[in-house]
C-alpha positions as CSV (number, residue, x, y, z in Angstrom):
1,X,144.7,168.7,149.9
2,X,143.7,166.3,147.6
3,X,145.0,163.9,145.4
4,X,145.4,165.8,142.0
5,X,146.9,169.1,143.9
6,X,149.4,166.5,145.4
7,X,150.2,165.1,142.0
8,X,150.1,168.4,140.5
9,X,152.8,170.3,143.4
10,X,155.1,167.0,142.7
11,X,158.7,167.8,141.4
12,X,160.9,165.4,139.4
13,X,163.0,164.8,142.5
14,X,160.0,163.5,144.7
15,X,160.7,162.8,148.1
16,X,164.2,164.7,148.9
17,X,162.4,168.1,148.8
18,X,159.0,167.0,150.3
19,X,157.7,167.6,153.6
20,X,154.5,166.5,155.6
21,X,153.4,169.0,158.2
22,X,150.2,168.3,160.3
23,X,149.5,170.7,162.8
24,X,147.0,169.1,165.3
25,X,144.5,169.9,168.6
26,X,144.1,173.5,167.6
27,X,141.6,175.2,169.8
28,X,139.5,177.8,168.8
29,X,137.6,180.5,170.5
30,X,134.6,181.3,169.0
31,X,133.2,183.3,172.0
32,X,133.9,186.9,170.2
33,X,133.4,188.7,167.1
34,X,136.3,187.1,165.8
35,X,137.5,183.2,166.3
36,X,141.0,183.2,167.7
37,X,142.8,180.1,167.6
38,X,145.5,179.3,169.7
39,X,148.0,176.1,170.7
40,X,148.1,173.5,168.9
41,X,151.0,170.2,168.2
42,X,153.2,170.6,165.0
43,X,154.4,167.4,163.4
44,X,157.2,167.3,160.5
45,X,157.6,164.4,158.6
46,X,160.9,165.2,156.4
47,X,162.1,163.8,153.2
48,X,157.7,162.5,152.8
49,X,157.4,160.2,149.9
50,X,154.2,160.4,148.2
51,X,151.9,157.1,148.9
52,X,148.8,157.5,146.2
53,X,147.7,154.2,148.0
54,X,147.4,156.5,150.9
55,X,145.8,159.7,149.7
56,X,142.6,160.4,150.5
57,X,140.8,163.2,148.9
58,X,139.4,165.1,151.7
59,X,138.4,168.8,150.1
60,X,137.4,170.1,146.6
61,X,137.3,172.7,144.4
62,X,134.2,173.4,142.3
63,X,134.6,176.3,139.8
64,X,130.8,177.8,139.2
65,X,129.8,178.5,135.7
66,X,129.4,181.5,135.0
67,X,126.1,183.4,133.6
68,X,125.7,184.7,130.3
């Protein structure tokens, strides 16, 4: 996620409805047609406040012109 679609999915009442959840050490068959993934560790941090000092953007969006 990245820092403007955190800002942007903030409510005036930061922090008592946010959550954090990182799922972690998915693994992922790629040996078929079709990946499966399976396991995997779940981690909830409750009640998250927002740190911008800690955000780092990590995917983007990029809308392509389009052609006349």
């Amino acid at each position: 996620m990245t820092t403007r679609l955190v800002a942007a999915n903030r409510s005036s009442s930061a922090g008592s409805h946010n959550a954090l959840v990182v799922v972690h050490s998915i693994q992922l068959d790629r040996s078929g047609a079709n990946p499966i993934a399976s396991g995997g560790s779940v981690v909830v941090h409750r009640k998250w406040t927002i740190d911008d000092e800690a955000l780092t953007p990590v995917s983007f969006r990029y809308r392509v012109p389009s052609t006349p």
